[in-house]
C-alpha positions as CSV (number, residue, x, y, z in Angstrom):
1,X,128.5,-109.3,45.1
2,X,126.7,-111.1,48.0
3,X,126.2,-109.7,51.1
4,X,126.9,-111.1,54.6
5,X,123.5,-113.2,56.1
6,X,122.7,-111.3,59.8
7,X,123.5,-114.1,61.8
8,X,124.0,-113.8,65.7
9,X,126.8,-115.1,67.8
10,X,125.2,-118.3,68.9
11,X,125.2,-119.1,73.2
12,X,126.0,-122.0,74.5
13,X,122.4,-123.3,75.0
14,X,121.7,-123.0,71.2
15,X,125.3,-124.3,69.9
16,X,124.3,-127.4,72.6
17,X,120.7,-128.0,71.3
18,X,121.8,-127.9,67.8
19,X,124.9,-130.6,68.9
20,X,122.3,-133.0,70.5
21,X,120.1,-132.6,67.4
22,X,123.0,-134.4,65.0
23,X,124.2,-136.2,67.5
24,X,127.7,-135.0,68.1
25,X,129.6,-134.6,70.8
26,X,128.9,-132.2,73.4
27,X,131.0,-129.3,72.8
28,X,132.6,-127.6,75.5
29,X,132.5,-124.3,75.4
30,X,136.0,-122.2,77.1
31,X,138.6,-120.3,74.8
32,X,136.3,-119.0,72.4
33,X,136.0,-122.1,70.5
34,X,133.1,-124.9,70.3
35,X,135.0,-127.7,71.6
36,X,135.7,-129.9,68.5
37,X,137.0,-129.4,65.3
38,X,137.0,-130.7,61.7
39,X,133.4,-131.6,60.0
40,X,132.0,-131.6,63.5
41,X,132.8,-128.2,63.0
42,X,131.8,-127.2,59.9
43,X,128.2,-128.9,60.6
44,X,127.4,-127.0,63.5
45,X,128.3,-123.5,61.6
46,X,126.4,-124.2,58.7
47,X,123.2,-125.0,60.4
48,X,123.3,-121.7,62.0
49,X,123.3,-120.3,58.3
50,X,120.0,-122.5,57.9
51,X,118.2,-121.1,60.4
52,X,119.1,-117.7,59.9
53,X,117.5,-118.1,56.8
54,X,114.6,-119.9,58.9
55,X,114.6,-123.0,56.5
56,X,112.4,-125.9,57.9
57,X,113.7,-128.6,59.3
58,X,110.8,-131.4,59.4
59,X,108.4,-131.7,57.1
60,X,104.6,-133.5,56.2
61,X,103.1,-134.2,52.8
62,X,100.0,-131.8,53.1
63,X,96.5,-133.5,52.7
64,X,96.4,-132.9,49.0
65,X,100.0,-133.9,48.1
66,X,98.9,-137.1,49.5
67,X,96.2,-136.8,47.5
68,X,98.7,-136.5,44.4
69,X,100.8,-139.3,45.1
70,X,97.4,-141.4,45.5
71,X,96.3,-140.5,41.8
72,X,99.7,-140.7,40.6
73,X,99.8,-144.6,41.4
74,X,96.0,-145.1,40.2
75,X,97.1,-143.3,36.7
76,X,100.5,-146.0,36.9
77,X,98.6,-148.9,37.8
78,X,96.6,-148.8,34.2
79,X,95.5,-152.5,34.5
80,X,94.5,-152.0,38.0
81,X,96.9,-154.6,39.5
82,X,96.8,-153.3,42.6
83,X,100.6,-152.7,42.6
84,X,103.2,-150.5,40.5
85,X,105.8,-152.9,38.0
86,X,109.2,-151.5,37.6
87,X,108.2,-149.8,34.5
88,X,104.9,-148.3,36.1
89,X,106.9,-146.2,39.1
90,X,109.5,-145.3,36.9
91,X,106.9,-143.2,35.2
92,X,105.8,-142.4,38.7
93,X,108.8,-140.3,39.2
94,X,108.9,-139.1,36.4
95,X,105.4,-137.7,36.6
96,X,106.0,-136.3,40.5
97,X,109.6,-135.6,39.7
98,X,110.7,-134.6,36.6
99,X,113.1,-136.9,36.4
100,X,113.6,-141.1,34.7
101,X,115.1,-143.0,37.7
102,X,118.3,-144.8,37.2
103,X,118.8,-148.8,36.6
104,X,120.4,-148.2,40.1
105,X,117.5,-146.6,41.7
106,X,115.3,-148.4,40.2
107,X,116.8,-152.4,41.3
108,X,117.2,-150.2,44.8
109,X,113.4,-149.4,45.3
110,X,112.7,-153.2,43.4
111,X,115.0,-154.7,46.1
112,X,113.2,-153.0,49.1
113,X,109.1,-154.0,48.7
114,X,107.8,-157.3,50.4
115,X,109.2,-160.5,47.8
116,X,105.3,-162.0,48.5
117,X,104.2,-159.5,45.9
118,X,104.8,-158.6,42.2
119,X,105.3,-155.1,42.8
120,X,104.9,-152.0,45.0
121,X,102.0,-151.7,46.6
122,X,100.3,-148.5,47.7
123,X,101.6,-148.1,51.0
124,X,105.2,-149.0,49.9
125,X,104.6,-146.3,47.1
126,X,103.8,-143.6,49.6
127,X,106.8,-144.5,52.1
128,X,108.9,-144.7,48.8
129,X,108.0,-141.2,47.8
130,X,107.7,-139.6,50.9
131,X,111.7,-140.5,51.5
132,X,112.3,-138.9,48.3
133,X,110.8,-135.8,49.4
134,X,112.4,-134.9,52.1
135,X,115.8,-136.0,50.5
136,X,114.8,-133.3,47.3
137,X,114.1,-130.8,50.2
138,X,117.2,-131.5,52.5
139,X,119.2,-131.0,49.4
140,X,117.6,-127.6,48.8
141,X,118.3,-126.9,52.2
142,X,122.0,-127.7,51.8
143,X,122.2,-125.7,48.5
144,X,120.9,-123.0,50.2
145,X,123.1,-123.1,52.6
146,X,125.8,-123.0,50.1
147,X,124.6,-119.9,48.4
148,X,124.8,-118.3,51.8
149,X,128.8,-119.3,51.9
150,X,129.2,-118.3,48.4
151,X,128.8,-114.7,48.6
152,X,130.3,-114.2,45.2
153,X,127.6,-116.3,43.4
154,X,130.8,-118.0,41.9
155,X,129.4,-121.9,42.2
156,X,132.5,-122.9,44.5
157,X,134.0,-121.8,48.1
158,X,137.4,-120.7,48.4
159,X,139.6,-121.1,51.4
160,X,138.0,-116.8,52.4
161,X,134.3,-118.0,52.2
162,X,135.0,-120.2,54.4
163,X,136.8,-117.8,56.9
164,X,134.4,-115.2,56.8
165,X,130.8,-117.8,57.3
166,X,133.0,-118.9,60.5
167,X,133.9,-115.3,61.4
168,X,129.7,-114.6,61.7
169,X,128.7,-117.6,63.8
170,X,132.5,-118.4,66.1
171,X,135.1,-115.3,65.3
172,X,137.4,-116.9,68.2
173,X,137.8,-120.1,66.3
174,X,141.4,-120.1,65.2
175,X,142.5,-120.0,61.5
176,X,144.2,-122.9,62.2
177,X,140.8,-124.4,62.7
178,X,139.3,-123.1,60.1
179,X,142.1,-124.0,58.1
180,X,141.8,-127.8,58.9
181,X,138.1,-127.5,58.4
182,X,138.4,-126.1,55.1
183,X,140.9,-128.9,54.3
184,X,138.6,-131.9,55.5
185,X,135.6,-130.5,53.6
186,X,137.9,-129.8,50.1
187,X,137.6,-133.4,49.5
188,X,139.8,-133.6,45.9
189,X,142.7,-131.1,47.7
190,X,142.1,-128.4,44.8
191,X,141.9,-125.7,47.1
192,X,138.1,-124.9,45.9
193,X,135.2,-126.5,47.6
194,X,133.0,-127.5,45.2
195,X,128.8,-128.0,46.2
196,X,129.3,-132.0,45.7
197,X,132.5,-131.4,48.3
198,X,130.1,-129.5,50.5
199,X,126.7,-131.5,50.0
200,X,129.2,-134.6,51.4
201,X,130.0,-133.3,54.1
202,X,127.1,-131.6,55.5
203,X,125.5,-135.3,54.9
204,X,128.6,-136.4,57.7
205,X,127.4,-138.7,60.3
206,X,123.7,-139.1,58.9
207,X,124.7,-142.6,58.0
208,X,125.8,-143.4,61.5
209,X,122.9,-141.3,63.3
């Protein structure tokens, strides 16, 4: 069985900084309750969990992961075109990775570099798979989050996981609130909240911001 993550009531200052930080509403603060409900909600709890567990939240490719992704696209680029084909930076990925890119991903990334060359040039490479780094990472992040919802190390939240991470971080929100929360994240209505269900909606307004 898991055991509860220490993490303090938060003031008013913090639950504001972390409000201006995803660009949500400003919450007001009377009654006990932050102000706004739903995933606005939900978002703001969970990132209390994150930096409880004092998870970075920015992040730099060091000098020699630059390095890396440098001799990666050399090693691609065996005919030294200057520039990575389709095929080449799909064995990029793999190589950095661990994983074949999708036809999806792949006519995604293809799409995106300058249509005045034949491929993906250095620079595009390292924007490319600097994105995809701090995408891997944020999705650690989120999964760790998760783990500290799921206290039970079951793989799913239940309707009382959710009750008790809010309890920690606003015990005045009501379990109406909660309730609704709950409902908005549980996105097929099975009463279980799945880490897809929970990924989705910890990635709410990202798009927008």
């Amino acid at each position: 069985m898991g055991e509860d993550v220490g993490v303090a009531q938060p003031s008013s200052a913090s639950l504001a900084a972390l409000t201006r930080a995803r660009g949500l509403q400003q919450p007001g603060f009377g009654g006990g309750g932050f102000g706004f409900s739903g995933l606005d909600s939900f978002v703001v709890v969970a990132m209390f969990f994150s930096e409880a567990r004092a998870r970075p939240r920015t992040w730099e490719a060091s000098p020699s992961e630059h390095k890396k992704w440098v001799e990666v696209f050399k090693a691609c680029d065996e005919d030294n075109k200057g520039y990575l084909s389709r095929e080449d930076f799909k064995v990029a990925v793999v190589m950095l990775f661990g994983y074949k890119p999708s036809k999806i991903e792949a006519d995604s990334v293809m799409s995106s570099v300058n249509p005045k060359t034949s491929g993906i040039l250095l620079e595009e490479f390292l924007s490319i798979i600097r994105k995809k780094k701090e995408v891997q990472l944020y999705r650690n992040e989120i999964r760790h989050i998760f783990t500290a919802f799921d206290r039970h190390y079951r793989g799913y939240l239940t309707l009382e996981d959710f009750k008790k991470a809010f309890r920690q971080v606003a015990p005045k929100l009501s379990e109406r609130t909660i309730l609704d929360v709950f409902r908005e994240v549980d996105q097929d209505s099975d009463g279980l909240v799945s880490f897809k269900d929970f990924e989705y909606a910890m990635n709410y307004g990202q798009n927008e911001a």
